[in-house]
C-alpha positions as a Markdown table, in Angstrom:
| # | Residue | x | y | z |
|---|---|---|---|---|
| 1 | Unk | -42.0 | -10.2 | 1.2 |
| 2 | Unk | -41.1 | -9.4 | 4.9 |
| 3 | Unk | -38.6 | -11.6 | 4.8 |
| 4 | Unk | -36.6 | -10.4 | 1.9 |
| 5 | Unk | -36.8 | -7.1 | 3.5 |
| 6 | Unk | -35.7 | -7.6 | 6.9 |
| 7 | Unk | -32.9 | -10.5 | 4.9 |
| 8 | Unk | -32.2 | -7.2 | 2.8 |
| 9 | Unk | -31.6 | -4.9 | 6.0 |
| 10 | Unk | -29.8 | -7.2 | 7.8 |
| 11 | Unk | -27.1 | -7.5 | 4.5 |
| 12 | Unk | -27.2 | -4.0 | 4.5 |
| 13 | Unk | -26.4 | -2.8 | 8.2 |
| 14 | Unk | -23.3 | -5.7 | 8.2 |
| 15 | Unk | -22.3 | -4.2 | 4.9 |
| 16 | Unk | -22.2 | -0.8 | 6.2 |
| 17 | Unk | -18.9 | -2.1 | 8.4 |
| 18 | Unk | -16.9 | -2.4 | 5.0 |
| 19 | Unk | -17.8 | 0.6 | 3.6 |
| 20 | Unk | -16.8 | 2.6 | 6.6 |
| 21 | Unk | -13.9 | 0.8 | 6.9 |
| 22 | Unk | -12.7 | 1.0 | 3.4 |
| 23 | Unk | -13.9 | 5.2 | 3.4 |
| 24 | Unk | -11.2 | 5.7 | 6.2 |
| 25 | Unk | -8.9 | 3.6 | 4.9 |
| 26 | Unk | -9.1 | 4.8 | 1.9 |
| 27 | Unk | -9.9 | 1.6 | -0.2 |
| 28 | Unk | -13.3 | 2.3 | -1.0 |
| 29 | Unk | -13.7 | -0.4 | -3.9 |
| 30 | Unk | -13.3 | -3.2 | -1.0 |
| 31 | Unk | -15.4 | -1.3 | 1.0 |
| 32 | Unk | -18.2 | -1.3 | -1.7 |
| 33 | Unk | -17.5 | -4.6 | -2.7 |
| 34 | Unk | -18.0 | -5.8 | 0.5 |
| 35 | Unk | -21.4 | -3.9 | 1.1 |
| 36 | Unk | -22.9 | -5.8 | -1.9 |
| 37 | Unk | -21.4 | -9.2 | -1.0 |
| 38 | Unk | -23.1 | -8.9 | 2.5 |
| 39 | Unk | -26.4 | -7.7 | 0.9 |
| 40 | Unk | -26.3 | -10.7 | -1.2 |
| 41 | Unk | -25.4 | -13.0 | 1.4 |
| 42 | Unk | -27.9 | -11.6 | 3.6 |
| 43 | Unk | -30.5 | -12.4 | 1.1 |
| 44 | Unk | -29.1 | -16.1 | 1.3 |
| 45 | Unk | -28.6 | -17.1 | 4.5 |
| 46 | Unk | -29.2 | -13.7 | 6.2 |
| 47 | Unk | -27.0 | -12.9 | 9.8 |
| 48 | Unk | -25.4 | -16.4 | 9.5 |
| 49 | Unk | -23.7 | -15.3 | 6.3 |
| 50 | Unk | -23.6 | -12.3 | 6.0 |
| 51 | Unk | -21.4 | -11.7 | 9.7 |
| 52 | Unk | -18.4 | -13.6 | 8.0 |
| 53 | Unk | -18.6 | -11.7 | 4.9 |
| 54 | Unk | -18.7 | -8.6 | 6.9 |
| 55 | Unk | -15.8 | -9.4 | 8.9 |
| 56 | Unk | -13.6 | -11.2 | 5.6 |
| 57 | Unk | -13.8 | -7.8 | 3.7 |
| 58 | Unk | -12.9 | -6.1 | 6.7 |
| 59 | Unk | -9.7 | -8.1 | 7.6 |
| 60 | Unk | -8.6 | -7.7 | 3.4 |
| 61 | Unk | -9.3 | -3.8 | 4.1 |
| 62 | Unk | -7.3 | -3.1 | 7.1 |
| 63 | Unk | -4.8 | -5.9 | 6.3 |
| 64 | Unk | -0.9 | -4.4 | 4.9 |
| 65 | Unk | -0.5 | -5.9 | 1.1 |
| 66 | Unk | 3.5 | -6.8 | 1.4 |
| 67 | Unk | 3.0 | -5.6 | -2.7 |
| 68 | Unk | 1.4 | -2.3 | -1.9 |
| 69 | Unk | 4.3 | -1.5 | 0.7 |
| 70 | Unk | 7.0 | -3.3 | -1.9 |
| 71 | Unk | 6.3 | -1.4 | -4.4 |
| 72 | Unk | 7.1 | 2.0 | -2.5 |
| 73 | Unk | 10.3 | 1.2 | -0.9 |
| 74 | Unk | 13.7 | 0.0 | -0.9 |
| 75 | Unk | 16.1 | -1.0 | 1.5 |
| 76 | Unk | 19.0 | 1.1 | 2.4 |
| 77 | Unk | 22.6 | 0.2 | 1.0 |
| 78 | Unk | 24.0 | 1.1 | 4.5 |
| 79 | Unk | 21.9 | -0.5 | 7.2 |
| 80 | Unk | 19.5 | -2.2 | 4.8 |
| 81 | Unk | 16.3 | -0.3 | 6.6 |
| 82 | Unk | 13.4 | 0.0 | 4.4 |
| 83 | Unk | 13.1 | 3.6 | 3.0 |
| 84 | Unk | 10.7 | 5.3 | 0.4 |
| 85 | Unk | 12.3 | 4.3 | -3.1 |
| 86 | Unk | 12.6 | 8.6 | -3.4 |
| 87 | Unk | 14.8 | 8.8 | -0.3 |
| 88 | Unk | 17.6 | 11.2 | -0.8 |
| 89 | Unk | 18.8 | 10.9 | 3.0 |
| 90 | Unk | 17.8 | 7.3 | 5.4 |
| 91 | Unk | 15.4 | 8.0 | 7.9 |
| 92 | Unk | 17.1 | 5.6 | 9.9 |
| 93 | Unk | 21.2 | 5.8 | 9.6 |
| 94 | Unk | 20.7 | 9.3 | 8.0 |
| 95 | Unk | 23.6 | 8.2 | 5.5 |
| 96 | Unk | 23.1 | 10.2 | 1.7 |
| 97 | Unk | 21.2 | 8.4 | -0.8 |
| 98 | Unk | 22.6 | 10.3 | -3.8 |
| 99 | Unk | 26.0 | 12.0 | -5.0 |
| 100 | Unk | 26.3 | 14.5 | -7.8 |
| 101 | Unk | 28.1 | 13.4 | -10.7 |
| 102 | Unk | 31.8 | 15.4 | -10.9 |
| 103 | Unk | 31.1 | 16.4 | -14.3 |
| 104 | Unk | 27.4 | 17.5 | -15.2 |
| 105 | Unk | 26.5 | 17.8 | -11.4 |
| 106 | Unk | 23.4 | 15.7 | -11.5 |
| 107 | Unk | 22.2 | 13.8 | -8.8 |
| 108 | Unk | 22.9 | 10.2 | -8.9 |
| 109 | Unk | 22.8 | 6.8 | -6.9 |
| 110 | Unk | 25.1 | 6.3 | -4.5 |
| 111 | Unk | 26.2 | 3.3 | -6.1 |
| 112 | Unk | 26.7 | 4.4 | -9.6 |
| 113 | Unk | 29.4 | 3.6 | -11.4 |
| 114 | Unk | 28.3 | 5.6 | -14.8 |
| 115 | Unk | 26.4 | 8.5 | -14.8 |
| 116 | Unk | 23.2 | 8.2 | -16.0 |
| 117 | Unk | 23.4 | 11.6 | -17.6 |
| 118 | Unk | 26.8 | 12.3 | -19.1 |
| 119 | Unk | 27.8 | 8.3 | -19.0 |
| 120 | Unk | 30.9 | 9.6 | -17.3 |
| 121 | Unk | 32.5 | 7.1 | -15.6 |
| 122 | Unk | 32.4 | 7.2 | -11.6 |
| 123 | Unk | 35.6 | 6.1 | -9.7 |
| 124 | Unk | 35.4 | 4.8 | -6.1 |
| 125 | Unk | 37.6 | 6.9 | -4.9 |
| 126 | Unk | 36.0 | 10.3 | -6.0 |
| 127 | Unk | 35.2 | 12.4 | -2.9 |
| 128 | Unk | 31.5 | 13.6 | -4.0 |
């Protein structure tokens, strides 16, 4: 019975590092995940397993997902820079993002051709 305590504690205390880690990262259902992996593997194979976990949940915690970053950004038409996909101005050439639309004066892409709006067609030489 001692022994499935202190296996218990051990799985605990390493599993303490992903939830702390995921609570400041803001990923908490790693973090949690990772708590009851290590008290599991703690009750296993105690310290010898439950170390690793500790540190695998850790590394997919702090660890940038290309999706997560992907799916917020875009890359610039002018100097191809990534930029939030919401950009109206590039943080990094500070070239517009957006024109107005000569005819109903809503904002549109830079590289619209049609108005998304009016369906008015956009020439390449307006000076929006």
């Amino acid at each position: 019975m001692e022994s499935i305590i202190g296996a218990l504690l051990i799985g605990g205390i390493c599993g303490l590092g992903p939830v702390i880690v995921g609570a400041l990262k803001k990923r908490m259902g790693l973090g949690i995940g990772g708590f009851f992996a290590c008290l599991l593997s703690g009750l296993i194979l105690g310290i010898l397993l439950a170390g690793p976990i500790c540190g695998v949940f850790i590394w997919l915690i702090i660890k940038k997902s290309d999706t997560d970053e992907s799916i917020n950004t875009k890359q610039c038409p002018y100097c191809a820079e990534k930029i939030l996909v919401d950009a109206k101005l590039c943080k990094h050439c500070n070239r517009e993002l957006i024109k107005k639309c000569p005819i109903c004066g809503e904002e549109i892409s830079i590289k619209a051709k049609v108005c998304k709006h009016c369906k008015h067609q956009i020439s390449e030489s307006s000076n929006l």
